[in-house]
DRENDO-1510 file (C-alpha; in Angstrom, 1 decimal, always signed):
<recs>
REC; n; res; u; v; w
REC; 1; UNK; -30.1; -27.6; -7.6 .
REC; 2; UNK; -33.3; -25.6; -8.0 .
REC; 3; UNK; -34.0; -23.6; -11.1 .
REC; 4; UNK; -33.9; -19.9; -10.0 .
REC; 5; UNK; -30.2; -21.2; -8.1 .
REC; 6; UNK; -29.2; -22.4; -11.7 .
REC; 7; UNK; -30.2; -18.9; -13.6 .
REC; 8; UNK; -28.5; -16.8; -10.9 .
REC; 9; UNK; -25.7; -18.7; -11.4 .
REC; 10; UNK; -25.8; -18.9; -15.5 .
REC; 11; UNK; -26.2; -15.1; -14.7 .
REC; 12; UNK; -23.9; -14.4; -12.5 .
REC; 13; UNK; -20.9; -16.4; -14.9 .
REC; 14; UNK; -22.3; -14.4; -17.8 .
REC; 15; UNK; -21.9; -11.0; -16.4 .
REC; 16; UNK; -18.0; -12.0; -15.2 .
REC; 17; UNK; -17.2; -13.1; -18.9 .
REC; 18; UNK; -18.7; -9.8; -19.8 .
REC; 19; UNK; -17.1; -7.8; -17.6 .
REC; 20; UNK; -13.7; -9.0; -17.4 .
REC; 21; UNK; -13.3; -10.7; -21.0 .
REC; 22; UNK; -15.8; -8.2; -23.7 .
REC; 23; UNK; -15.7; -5.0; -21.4 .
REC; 24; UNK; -11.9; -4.6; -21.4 .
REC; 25; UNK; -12.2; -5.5; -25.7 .
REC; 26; UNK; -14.1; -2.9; -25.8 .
REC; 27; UNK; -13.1; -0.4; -24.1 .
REC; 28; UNK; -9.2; -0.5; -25.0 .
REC; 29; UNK; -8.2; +0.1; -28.6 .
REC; 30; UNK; -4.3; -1.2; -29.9 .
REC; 31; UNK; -2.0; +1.1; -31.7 .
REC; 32; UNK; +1.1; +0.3; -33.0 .
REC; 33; UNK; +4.2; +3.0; -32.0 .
REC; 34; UNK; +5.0; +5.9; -34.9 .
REC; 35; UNK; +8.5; +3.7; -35.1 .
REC; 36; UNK; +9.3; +0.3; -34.2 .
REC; 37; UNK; +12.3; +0.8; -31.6 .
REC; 38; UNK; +14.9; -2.5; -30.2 .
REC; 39; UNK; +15.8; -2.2; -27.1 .
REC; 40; UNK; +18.0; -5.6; -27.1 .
REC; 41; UNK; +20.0; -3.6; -29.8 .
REC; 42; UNK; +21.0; -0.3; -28.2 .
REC; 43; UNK; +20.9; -2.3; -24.4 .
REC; 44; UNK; +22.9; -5.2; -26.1 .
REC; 45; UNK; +26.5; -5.5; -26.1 .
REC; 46; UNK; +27.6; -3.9; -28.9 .
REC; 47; UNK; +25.7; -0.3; -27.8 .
REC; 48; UNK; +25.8; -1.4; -24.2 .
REC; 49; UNK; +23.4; +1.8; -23.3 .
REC; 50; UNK; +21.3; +1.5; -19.6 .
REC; 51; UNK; +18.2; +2.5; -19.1 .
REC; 52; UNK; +19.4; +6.1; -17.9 .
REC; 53; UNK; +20.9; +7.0; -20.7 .
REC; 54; UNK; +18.0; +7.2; -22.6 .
REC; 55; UNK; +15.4; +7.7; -20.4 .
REC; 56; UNK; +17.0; +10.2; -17.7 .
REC; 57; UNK; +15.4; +11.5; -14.5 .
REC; 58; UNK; +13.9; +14.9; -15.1 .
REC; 59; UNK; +15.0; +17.6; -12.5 .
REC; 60; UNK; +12.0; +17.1; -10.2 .
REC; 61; UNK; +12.2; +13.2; -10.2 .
REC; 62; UNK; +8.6; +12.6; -11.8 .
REC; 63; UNK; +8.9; +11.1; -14.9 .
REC; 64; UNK; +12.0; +9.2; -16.8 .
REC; 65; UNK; +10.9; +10.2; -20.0 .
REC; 66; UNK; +11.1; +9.2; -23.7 .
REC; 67; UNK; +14.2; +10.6; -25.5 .
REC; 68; UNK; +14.1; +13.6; -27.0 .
REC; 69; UNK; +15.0; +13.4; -31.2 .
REC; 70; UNK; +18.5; +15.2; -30.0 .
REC; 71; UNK; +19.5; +12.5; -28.3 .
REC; 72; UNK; +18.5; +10.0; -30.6 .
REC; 73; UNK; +19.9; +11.9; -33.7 .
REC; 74; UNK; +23.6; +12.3; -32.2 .
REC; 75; UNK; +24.0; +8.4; -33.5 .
REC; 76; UNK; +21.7; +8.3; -36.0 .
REC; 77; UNK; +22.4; +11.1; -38.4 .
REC; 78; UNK; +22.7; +8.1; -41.2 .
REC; 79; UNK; +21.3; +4.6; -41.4 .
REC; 80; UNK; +23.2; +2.5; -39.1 .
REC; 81; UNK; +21.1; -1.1; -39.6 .
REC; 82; UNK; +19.4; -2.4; -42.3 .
REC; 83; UNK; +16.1; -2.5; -40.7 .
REC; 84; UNK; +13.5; -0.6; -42.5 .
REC; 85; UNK; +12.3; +0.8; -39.0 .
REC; 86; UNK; +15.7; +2.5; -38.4 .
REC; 87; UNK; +15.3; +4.0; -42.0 .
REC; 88; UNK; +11.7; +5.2; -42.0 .
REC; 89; UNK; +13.1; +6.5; -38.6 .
REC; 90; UNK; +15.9; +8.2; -40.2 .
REC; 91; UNK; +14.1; +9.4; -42.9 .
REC; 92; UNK; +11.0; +11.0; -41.1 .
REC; 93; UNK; +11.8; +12.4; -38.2 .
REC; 94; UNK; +16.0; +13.0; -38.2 .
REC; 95; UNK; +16.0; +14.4; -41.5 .
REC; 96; UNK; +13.2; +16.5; -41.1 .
REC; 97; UNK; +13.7; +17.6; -37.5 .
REC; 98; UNK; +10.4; +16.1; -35.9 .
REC; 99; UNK; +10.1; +14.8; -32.6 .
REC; 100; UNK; +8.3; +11.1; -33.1 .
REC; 101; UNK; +4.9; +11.3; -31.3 .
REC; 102; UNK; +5.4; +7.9; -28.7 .
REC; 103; UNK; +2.7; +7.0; -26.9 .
REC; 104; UNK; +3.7; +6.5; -23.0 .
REC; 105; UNK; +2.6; +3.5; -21.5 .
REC; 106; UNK; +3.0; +4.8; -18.0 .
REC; 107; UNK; +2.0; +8.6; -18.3 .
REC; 108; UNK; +0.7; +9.2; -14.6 .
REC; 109; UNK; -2.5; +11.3; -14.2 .
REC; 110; UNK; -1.9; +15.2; -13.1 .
REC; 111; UNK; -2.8; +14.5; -9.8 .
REC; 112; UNK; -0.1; +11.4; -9.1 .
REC; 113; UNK; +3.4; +12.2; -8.7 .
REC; 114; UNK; +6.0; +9.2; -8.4 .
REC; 115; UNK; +9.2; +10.5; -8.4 .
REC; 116; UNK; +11.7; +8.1; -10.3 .
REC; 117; UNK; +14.5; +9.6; -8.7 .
REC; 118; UNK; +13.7; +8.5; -4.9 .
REC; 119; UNK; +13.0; +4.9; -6.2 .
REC; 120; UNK; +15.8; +4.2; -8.6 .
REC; 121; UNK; +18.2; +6.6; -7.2 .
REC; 122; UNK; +17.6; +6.5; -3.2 .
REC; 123; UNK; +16.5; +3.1; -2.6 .
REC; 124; UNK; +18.2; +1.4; -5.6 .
REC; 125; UNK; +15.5; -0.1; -7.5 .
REC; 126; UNK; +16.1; -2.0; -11.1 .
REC; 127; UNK; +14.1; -0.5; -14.0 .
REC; 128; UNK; +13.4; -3.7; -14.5 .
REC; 129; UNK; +11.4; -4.6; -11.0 .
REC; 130; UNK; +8.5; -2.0; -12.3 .
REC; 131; UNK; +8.6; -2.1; -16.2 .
REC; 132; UNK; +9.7; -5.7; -16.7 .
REC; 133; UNK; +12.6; -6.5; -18.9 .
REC; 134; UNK; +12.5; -4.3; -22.2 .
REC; 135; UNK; +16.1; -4.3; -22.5 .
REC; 136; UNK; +15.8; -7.5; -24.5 .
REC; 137; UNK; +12.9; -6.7; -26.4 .
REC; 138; UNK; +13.2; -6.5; -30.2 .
REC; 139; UNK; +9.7; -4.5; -31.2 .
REC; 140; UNK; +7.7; -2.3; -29.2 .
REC; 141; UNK; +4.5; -4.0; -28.0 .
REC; 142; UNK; +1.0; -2.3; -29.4 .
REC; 143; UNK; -0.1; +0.7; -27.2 .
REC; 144; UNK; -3.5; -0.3; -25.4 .
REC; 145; UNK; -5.5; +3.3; -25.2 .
REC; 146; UNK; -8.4; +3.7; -23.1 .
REC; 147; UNK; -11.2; +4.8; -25.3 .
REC; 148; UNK; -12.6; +6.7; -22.2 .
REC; 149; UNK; -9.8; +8.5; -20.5 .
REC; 150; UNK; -6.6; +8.1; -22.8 .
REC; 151; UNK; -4.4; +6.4; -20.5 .
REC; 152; UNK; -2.3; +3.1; -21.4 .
REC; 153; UNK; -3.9; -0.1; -20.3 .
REC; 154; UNK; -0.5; -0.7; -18.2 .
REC; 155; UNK; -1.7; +1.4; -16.0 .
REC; 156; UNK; -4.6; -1.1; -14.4 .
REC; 157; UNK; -2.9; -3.7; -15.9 .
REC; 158; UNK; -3.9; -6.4; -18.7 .
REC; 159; UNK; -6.5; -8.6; -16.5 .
REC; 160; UNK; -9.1; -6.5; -15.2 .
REC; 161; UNK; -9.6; -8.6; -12.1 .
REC; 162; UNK; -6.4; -7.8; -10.9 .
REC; 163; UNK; -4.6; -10.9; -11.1 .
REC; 164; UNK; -1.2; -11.0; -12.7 .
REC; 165; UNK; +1.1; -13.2; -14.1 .
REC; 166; UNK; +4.4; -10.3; -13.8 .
REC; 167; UNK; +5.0; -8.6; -11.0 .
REC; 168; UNK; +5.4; -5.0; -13.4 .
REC; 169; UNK; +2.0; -5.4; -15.1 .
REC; 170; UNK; -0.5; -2.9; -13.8 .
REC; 171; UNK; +0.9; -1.0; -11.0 .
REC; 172; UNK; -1.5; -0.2; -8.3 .
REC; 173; UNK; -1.7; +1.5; -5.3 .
REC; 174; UNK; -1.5; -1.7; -3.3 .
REC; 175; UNK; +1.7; -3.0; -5.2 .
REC; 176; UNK; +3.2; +0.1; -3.6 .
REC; 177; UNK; +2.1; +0.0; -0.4 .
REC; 178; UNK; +2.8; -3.6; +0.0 .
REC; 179; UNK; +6.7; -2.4; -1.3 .
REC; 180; UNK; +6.7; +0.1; +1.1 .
REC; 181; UNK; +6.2; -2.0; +3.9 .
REC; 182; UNK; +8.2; -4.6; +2.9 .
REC; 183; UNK; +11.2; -2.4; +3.1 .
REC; 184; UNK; +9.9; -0.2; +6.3 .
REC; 185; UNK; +9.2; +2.7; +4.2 .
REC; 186; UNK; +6.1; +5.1; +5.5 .
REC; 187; UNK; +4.5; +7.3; +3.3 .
REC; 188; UNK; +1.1; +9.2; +3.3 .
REC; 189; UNK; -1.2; +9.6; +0.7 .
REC; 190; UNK; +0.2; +13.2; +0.0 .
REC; 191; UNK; +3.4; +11.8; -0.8 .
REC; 192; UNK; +2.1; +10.4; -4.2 .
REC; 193; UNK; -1.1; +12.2; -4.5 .
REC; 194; UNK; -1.5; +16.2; -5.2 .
</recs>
């Protein structure tokens, strides 16, 4: 192999590890949520909740939402576990009223609208086949925050080059056009996109 082949190619490697290992460090930052939350609890047999009860459809189908303090505070008025989440919960935001500030891993930009209510209501989709299976999850993972634009890093996805090793991680616009013609559905790009 000639020389100059040999540098383009040292070259070349370098500025993949660069940008798809040390770019993505960079630019994404980790934050832990205000309150560390169990979803294998309150989805677990002895709360039984689904993911509607928490996280219900707003009126024009767009986002599921994170539950408001009210609906958290109707069961927990008082301590109920003996985790020190639950109490710092209890004690910071119940008692004094405060809705806890959540990061949302999937806040859409203005100009996208997916309405939840036509996927999961209409064509019967699992929470689960987009957003993976949190109702066994203990903790809440770290939020990853784009230094740049302030969006969650679940919204490109953990592996910059696209390449994923869940179905739900990074949703793109080719993961729902290849759904949609899987299951004969048409749409245009005014459907999603305002």
């Amino acid at each position: 192999m000639q020389k100059g082949a040999l540098w383009f190619l040292s070259g070349f490697g370098l500025a993949l590890l660069i940008g798809w290992y040390a770019f993505p460090q960079l630019l994404y930052r980790s934050v832990d949520q205000p309150v560390q939350f169990s979803h294998a609890v309150h989805a677990g047999e002895a709360v039984g909740m689904t993911c509607d009860g928490c996280h219900a459809v707003s009126d024009d189908g767009r986002f599921a939402g994170i539950p408001t303090l009210e609906q958290c505070a109707g069961c927990h008025v008082d301590v109920l576990g003996a985790s020190e989440a639950e109490k710092y919960f209890v004690e910071e935001y119940v008692r004094q009223e405060r809705e806890v500030p959540w990061h949302v891993y999937a806040r859409q930009p203005d100009n996208a609208h997916f309405s939840h209510a036509d996927h999961v209501k209409v064509g019967e989709i699992a929470c689960e086949r987009c957003h993976g299976p949190h109702g066994t999850s203990e903790t809440l993972r770290p939020f990853e925050e784009n230094r740049i634009t302030g969006y969650s890093r679940d919204i490109w996805g953990v592996n910059i080059s696209g390449v994923k090793s869940n179905p739900w991680e990074g949703m793109k616009m080719d993961d729902c056009v290849a759904c949609h013609k899987e299951n004969n559905r048409r749409s245009a790009c005014l459907a999603c996109h305002k």
